[in-house]
C-alpha positions in Angstrom: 28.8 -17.6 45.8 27.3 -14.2 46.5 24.7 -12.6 44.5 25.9 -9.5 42.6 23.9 -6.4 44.2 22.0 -3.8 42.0 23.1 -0.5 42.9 20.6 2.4 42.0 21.6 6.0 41.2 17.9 7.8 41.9 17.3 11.1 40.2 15.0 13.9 40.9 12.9 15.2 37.9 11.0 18.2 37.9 10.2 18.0 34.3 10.6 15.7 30.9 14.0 17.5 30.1 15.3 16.8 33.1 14.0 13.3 33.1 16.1 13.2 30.0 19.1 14.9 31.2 19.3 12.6 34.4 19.1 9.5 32.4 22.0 11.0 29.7 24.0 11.6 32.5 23.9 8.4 34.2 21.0 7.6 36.0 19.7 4.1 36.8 16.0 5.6 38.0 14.0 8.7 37.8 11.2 9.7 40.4 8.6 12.6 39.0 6.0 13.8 39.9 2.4 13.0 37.8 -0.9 16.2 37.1 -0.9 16.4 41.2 -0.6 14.4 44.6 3.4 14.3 43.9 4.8 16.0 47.6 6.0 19.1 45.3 3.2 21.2 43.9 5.2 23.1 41.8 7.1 20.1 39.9 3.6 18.4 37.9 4.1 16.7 35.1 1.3 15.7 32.1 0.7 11.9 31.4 2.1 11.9 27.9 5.3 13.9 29.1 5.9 10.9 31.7 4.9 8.2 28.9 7.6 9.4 27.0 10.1 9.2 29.4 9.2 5.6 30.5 9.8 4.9 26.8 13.2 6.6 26.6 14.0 5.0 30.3 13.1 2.0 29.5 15.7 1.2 26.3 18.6 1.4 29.4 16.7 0.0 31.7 16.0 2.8 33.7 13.2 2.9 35.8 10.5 5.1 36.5 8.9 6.1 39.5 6.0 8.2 39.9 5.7 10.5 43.4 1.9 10.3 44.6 3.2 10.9 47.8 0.6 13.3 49.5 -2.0 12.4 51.8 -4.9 12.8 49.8 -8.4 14.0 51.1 -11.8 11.8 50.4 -13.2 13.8 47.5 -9.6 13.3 45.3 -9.9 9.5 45.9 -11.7 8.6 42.8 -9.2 11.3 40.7 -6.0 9.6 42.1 -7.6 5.6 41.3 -8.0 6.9 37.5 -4.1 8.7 37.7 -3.1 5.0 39.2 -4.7 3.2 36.4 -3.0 5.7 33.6 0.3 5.1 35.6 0.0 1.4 35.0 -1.0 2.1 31.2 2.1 3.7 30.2 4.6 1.1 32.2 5.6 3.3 35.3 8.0 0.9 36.8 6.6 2.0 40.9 5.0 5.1 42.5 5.9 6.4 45.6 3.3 6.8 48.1 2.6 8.0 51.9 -1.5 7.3 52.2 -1.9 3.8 53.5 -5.3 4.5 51.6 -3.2 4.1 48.6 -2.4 0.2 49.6 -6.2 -0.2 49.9 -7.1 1.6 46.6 -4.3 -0.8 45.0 -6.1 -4.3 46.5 -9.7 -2.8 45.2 -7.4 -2.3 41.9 -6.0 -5.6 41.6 -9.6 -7.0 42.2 -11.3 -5.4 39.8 -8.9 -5.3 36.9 -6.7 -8.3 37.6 -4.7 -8.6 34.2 -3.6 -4.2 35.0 -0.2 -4.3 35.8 0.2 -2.4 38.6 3.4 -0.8 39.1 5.1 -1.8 42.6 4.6 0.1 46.0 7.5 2.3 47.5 7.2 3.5 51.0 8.1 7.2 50.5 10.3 8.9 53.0 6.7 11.0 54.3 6.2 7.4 55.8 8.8 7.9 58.2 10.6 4.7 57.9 13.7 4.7 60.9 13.3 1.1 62.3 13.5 -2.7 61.3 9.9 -3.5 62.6 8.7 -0.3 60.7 10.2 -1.9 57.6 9.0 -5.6 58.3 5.5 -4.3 58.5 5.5 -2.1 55.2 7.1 -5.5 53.2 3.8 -7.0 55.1 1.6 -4.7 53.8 2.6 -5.0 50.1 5.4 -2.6 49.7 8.8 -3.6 47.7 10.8 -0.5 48.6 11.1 1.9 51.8 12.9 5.0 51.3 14.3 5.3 55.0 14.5 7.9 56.9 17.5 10.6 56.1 18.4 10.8 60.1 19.4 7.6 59.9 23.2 6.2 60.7 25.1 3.4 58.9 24.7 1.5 62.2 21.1 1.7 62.2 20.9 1.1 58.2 22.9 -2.2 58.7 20.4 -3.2 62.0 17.4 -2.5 59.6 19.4 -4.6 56.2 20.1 -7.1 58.3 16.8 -8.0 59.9 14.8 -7.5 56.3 17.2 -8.6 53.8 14.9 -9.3 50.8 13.0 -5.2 50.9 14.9 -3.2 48.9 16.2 -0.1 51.2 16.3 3.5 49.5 18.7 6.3 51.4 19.2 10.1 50.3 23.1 11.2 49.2 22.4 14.6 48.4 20.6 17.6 49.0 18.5 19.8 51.3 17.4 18.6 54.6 14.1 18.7 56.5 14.6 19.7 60.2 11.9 17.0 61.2 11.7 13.6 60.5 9.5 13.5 56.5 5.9 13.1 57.5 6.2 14.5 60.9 5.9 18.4 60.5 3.2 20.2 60.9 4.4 23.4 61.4 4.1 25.2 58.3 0.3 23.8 58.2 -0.3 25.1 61.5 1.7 28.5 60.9 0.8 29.1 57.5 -2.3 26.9 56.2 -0.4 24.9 54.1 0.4 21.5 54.9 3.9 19.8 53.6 1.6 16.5 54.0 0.5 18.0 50.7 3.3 19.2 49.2 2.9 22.8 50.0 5.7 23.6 52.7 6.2 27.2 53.5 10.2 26.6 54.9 9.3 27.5 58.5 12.4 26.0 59.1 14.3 28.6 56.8 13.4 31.4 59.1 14.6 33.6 61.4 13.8 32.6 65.7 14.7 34.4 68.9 15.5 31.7 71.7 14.5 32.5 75.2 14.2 30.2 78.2 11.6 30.2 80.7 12.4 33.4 82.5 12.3 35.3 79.1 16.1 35.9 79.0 17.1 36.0 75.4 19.8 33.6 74.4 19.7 33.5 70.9 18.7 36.6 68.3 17.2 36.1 65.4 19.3 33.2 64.2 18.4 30.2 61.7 18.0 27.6 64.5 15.9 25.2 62.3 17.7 25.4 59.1 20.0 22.5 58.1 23.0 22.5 55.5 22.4 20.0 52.6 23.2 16.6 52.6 26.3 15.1 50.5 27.2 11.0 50.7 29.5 11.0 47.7 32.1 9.9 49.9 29.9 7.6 51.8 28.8 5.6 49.0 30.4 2.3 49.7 29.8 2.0 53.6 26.0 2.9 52.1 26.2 -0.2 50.0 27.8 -2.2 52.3 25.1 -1.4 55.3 22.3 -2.7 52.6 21.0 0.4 50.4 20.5 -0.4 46.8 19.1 2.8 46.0 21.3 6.1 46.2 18.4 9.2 46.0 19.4 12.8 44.8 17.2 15.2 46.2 16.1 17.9 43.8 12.6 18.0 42.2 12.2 21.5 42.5 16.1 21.6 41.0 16.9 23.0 37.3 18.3 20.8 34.6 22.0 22.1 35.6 21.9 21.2 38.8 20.7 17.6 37.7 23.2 17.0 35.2 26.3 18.1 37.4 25.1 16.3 40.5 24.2 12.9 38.8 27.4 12.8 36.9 29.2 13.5 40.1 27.4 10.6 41.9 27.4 8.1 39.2 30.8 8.7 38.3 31.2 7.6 41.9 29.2 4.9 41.9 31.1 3.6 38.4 34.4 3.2 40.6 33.0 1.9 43.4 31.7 -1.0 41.0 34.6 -1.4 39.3 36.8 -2.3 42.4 34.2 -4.8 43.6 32.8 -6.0 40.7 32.3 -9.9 42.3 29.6 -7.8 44.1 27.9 -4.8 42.5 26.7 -3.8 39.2 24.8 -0.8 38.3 21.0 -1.3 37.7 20.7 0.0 34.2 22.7 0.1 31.1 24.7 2.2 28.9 28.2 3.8 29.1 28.0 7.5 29.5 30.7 10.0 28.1 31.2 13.3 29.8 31.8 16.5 28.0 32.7 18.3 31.6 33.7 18.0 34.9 31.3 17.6 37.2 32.1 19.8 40.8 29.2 19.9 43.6 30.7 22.7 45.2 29.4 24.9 42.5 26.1 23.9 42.4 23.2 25.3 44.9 24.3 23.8 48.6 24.0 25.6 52.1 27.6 23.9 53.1 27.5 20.3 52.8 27.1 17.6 56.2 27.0 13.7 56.8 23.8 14.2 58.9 24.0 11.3 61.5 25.6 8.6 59.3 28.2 8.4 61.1 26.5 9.5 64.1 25.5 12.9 66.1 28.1 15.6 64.9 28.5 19.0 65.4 27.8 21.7 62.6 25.1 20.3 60.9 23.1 23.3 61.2 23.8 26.3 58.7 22.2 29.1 61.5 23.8 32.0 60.0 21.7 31.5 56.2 19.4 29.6 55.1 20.8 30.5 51.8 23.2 29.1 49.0 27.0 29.7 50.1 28.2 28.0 47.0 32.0 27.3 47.0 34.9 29.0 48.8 36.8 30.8 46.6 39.1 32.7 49.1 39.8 35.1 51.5 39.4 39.4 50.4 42.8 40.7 50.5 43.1 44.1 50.3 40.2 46.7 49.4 40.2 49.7 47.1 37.5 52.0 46.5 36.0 50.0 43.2 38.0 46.8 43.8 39.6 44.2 46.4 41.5 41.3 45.7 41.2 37.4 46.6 44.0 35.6 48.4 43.3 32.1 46.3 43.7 29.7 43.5 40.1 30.5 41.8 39.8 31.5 38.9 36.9 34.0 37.9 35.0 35.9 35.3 33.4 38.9 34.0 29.9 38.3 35.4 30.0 36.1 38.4 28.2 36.2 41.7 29.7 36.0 45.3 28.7 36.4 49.0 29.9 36.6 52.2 28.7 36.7 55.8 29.5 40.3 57.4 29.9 41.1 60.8 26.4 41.3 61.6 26.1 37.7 60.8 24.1 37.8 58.0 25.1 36.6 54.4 25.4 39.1 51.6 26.0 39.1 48.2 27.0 40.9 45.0 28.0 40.8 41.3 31.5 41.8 39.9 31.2 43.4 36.5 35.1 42.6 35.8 37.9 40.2 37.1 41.0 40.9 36.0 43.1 37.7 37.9 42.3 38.0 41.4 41.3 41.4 41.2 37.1 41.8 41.1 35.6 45.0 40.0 31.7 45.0 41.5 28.9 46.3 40.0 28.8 48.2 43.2 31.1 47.3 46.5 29.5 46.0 49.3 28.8 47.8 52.3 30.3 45.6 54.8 33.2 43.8 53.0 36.3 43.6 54.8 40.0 42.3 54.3 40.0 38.6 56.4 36.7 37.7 55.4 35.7 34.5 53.4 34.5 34.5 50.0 32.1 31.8 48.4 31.0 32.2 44.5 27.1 31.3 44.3 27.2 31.8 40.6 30.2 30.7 38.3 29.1 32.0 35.0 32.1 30.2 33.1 30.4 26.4 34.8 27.2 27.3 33.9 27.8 28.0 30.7 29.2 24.7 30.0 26.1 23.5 31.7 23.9 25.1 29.2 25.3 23.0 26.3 25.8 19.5 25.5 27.7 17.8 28.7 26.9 14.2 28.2 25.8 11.2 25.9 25.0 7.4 26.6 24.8 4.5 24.6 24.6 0.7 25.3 27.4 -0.9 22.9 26.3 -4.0 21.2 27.8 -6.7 19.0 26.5 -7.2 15.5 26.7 -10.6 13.9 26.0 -10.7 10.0 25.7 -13.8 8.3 23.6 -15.8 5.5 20.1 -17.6 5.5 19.4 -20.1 2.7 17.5 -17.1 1.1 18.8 -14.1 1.8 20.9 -12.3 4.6 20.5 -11.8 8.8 21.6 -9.6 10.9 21.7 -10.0 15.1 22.4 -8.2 17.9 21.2 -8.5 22.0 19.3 -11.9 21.2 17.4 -10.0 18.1 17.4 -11.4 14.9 16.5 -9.4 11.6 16.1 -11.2 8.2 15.7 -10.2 4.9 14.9 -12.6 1.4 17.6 -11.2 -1.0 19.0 -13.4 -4.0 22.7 -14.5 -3.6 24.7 -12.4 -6.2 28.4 -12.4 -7.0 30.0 -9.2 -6.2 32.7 -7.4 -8.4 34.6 -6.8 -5.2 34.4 -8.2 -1.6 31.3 -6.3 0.4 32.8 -6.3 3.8 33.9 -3.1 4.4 31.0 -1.7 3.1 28.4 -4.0 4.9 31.0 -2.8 8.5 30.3 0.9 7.3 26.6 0.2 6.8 25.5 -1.3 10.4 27.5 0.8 12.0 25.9 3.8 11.2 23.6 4.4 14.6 23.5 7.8 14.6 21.1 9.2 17.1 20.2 6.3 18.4 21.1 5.0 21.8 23.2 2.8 20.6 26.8 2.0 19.5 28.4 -0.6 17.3 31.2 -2.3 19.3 32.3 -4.7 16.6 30.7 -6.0 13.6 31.3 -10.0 12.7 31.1 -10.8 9.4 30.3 -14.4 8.6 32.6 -16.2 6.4 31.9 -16.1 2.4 29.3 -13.4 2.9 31.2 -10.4 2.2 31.3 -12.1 -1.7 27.8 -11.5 -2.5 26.3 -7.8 -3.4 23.8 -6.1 -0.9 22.4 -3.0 -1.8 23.5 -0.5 0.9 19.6 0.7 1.4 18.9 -2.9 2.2 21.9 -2.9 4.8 20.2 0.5 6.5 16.7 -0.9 6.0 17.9 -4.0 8.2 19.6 -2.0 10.5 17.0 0.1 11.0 14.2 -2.9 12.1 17.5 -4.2 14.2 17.0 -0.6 16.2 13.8 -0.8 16.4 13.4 -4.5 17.5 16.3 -3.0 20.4 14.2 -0.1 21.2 11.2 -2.2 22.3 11.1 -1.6 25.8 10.4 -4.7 28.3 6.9 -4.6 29.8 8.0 -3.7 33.5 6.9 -6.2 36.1 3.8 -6.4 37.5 3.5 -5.6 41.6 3.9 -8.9 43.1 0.4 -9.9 45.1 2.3 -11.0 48.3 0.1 -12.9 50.5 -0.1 -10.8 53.2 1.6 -11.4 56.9 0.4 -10.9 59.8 1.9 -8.3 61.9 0.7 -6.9 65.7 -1.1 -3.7 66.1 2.4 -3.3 68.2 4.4 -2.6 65.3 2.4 0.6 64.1 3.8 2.9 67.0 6.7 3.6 65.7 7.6 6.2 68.5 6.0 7.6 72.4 4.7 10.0 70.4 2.6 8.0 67.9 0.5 6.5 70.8 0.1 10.3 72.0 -1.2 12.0 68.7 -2.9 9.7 66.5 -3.0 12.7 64.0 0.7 11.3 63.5 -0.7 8.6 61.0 -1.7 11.2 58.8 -5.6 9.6 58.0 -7.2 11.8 55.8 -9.8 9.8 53.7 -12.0 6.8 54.3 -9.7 4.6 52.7 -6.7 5.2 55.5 -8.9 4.8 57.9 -10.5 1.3 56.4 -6.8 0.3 56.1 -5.8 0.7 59.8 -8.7 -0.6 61.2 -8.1 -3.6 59.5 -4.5 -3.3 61.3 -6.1 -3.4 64.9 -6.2 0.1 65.6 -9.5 0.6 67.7 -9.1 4.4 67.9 -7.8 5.7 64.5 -7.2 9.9 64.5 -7.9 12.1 61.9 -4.7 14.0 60.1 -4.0 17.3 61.6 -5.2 18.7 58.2 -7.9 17.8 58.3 -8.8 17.8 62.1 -6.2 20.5 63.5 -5.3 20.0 67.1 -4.0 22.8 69.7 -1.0 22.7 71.6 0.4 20.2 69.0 3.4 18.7 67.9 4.5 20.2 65.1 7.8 18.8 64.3 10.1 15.6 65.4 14.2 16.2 64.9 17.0 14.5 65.3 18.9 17.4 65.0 19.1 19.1 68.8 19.2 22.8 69.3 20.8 22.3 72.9 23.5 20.0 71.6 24.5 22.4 68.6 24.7 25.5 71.1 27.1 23.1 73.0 25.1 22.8 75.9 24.6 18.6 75.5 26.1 17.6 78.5 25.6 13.9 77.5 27.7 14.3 74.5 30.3 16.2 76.7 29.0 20.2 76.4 28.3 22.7 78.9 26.0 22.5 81.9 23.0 25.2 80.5 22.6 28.2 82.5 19.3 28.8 81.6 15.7 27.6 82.9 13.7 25.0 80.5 11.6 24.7 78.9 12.9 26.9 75.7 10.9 28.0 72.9 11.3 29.7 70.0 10.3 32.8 69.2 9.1 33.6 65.4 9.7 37.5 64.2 5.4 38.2 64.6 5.9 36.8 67.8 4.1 33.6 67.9 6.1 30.8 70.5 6.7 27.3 70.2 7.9 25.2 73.1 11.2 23.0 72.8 10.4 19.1 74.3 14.2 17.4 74.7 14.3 13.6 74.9 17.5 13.1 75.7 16.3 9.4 75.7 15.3 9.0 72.1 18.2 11.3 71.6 15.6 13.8 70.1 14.3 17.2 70.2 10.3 18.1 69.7 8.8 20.8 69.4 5.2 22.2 70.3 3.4 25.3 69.0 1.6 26.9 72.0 
């Protein structure tokens, strides 16, 4: 018989209370980020803040994982071994990491403490994980998990599954989208001096670009060629699980608590049904039923328009080159206009107070607050300039959701089964294999005790825990209990429950061995050694060890001219409809493009139709 498979809803956490939130609302792992070397510099997190959360996680079985997925420089080494070693103090279940220095710092670890448990390795999506040999060589290397690549298709995921079924695979289902493959863009440390290696990208691909050809001719003005909608699985979920992912990532740790409670509910939700009509072969990795309080909607939380990416291969109308901005959901179409007013040809309802755009005729989005909506009819604070009957509407800010947000949505608790019954001195009580006794002399009762011992253990309160049922041994409910005994033994019962399990040590794989062939992933890699991102002694002792005779140092730290600055999968030429491969126009202009920035700095477009990928160069 087949083995049931885990399946992992992974949330994003920029702080404790939505750590919390994610878990309340159905999450079966959290990924934060620690004091620094997380790839978000704006989402740190204190020690004690992320020790708390392991020890809320940990009672459902939740896991954390901590992101120290930044290259890191030589003279941070030493701070990032002592942030690994309070990590593995406070039971972080695995840390996320890009620095091959990092697998090196966890062998001279393991060496010199050997009884730290040291959480497990996970290859973060900066490693740019997109083939089966890449993946076979990380398990080699001492890595459990490898969060793959978000360009990848179900096709490809089922190739890489199939040819290392025992590494766990991780896959984004939701959110914003990097134009270049994680890991692989330089262009906002090149443009801008700060390196997305490091956590500190400036959104070069959120900005505005002229596209001329060779000869100068303009073809495209000041569009968004770079910038990408956001990602959404949710209806993918099951040919996800069925290609081999066992972890389901949410994007988001920049994102508020809002946006993390409606998006996890929405997703786990999802998963909860796709488990219950296979149950002979998933279950969900953590514990706890979760009650909602709302409905959760992912059209009305922050999105640029929602695509499959390349799941289900190369599609048109990925890109969102009209905004880089939030659209939110389509509410309608403006009817007619008045002076102060219009009205909406759609179901939506609205509210005093909510906040709307549109893209005008100049191609660019606006928006605008209404003061009043009366029906369909919206009263703005002041009309916009360029709204016209025909256009579409989309409602960035529904004040009526949010407001639900705000409060209470959602609660989990792990049901259990009490069992009371009699020892030869007192009374015991057990639940989920723990056992709580207390010495209390056998008394006869005036009345029967049962109901009152039910009312008694039932009584979890805050807790994360529910009663299910309560079985009463036979004969006990005719001797007295105090009711402070019954809470006092309910009470260690919750607290015996509440121990969380000591998560499991990294497992000390002997390693394999595995050809300097398998570290050049793509053409490219061969090309620009700054690719492998070395940026401390450590890297650099690690790959040598791997066969490389020539190792390059990481564009931060050695910048290079004429440089690669980004790898996509997502083709300018092919969304223009000029990919005559995939059945578009002949191109009339001369190659090669480039793109043209606003201050008027260039950067030439590379096309390999080949690889079926686009690169591009800063001149």
């Amino acid at each position: 018989m087949e083995k049931i498979r885990t399946l992992e809803l992974l949330a994003p956490a920029k702080n404790l209370e939505c750590g919390l939130a994610a878990i309340a609302h159905g999450a079966d792992a959290v990924y934060i980020g620690a004091t620094h070397f997380g790839a978000r510099v704006a989402a740190g997190n204190a020690i004690d803040d992320i020790a708390q959360l392991c020890r809320y996680a940990h009672q459902f079985g939740v896991r954390i994982y901590v992101t120290v997925n930044t290259i890191i420089y030589e003279q941070e080494l030493a701070d990032t071994k002592s942030l690994i070693r309070e990590l593995a103090r406070i039971g972080v279940d695995a840390v996320l990491v890009q620095d091959m220095g990092m697998v090196e710092m966890f062998r001279q670890l393991h060496e010199e403490e050997p009884d730290l448990r040291l959480p497990a390795l996970h290859a973060s999506t900066q490693c740019d994980t997109r083939t089966a040999e890449k993946v076979k060589w990380l398990q080699a290397i001492g890595f459990e998990r490898a969060v793959l690549a978000r360009e990848l298709s179900v096709a490809e995921i089922v190739s890489i599954h199939e040819q290392n079924p025992d590494v766990e695979l991780e896959v984004f289902v939701h959110g914003a989208l990097c134009v270049s493959y994680s890991g692989v863009c330089y262009a906002s440390q090149h443009c801008f001096n700060r390196s997305a290696n490091r956590g500190e990208c400036a959104q070069f691909c959120r900005m505005k670009f002229d596209l001329v050809d060779a000869t100068g001719r303009e073809i495209e003005h000041q569009r968004y060629l770079l910038s990408l909608k956001d990602m959404c699985q949710i209806e993918q979920l099951e040919p996800l699980a069925e290609a081999g992912a066992c972890s389901f990532k949410i994007e988001g740790r920049l994102k508020d608590v809002g946006y993390v409670k409606n998006v996890v509910s929405a997703y786990s939700k999802r998963l909860n049904q796709l488990v219950q009509k296979y149950p002979e072969k998933y279950c969900r990795a953590s514990r706890g039923e979760v009650s909602y309080n709302f409905e959760p909607n992912l059209q009305k939380t922050f999105n640029r328009g929602f695509t499959n990416y390349f799941l289900n291969g190369r599609k048109s109308a990925i890109a969102s080159f009209d905004t880089p901005k939030a659209m939110g959901e389509f509410v309608g179409t403006v009817k007619e206009i008045r002076h102060n007013s219009f009205n909406v040809a759609g179901t939506a309802n609205f509210a005093n107070g909510d906040g709307f755009c549109f893209i005008n005729t100049n191609r660019e989005l606006e928006g605008f607050r209404v003061n009043r909506a009366e029906g369909n009819r919206l009263y703005p604070l002041k009309m916009p300039t360029h709204l016209k009957p025909g256009m579409r509407l989309y409602r960035n800010n529904d004040v009526v959701f949010e407001k639900t947000l705000s409060g209470q949505t959602a609660e989990r608790k792990i049901k259990i089964k009490m069992s009371f019954g009699l020892t030869e001195n007192g009374f015991s009580l057990m639940a989920e294999g723990k056992t709580v006794t207390v010495d209390f002399a056998h008394q006869e009762a005036q009345k029967p005790q049962r109901d009152n011992i039910i009312r008694q253990l039932s009584k979890l309160g805050n807790t994360p825990y529910l009663c299910d049922e309560v079985t009463v041994a036979d004969g006990v409910d005719r001797y007295f209990l105090p009711s402070s005994v019954l809470t006092d033994m309910r009470r260690q019962l919750v607290e015996q429950l509440s121990v969380a399990e000591v998560p499991i040590a990294a497992k000390n794989k002997k390693k394999q061995e595995v050809g300097i062939g398998s570290l050049a992933w793509t053409p490219e890699y061969k090309k620009h050694l700054y690719l492998y991102n070395v940026s401390n002694h450590l890297a650099q002792q690690f790959y040598e060890k791997q066969g490389m005779t020539r190792v390059g140092k990481a564009f931060e730290v050695e910048p290079k001219s004429n440089a690669l600055i980004m790898q996509c999968r997502h083709c300018i030429r092919f969304s223009l409809g000029y990919c005559v491969k995939h059945g578009g126009r002949k191109p009339e202009w001369k190659e090669p493009l480039k793109l043209v920035l606003g201050d008027g700095r260039r950067f030439e477009l590379e096309f390999n139709c080949k690889e079926c990928q686009m690169n591009i160069y800063a001149e």
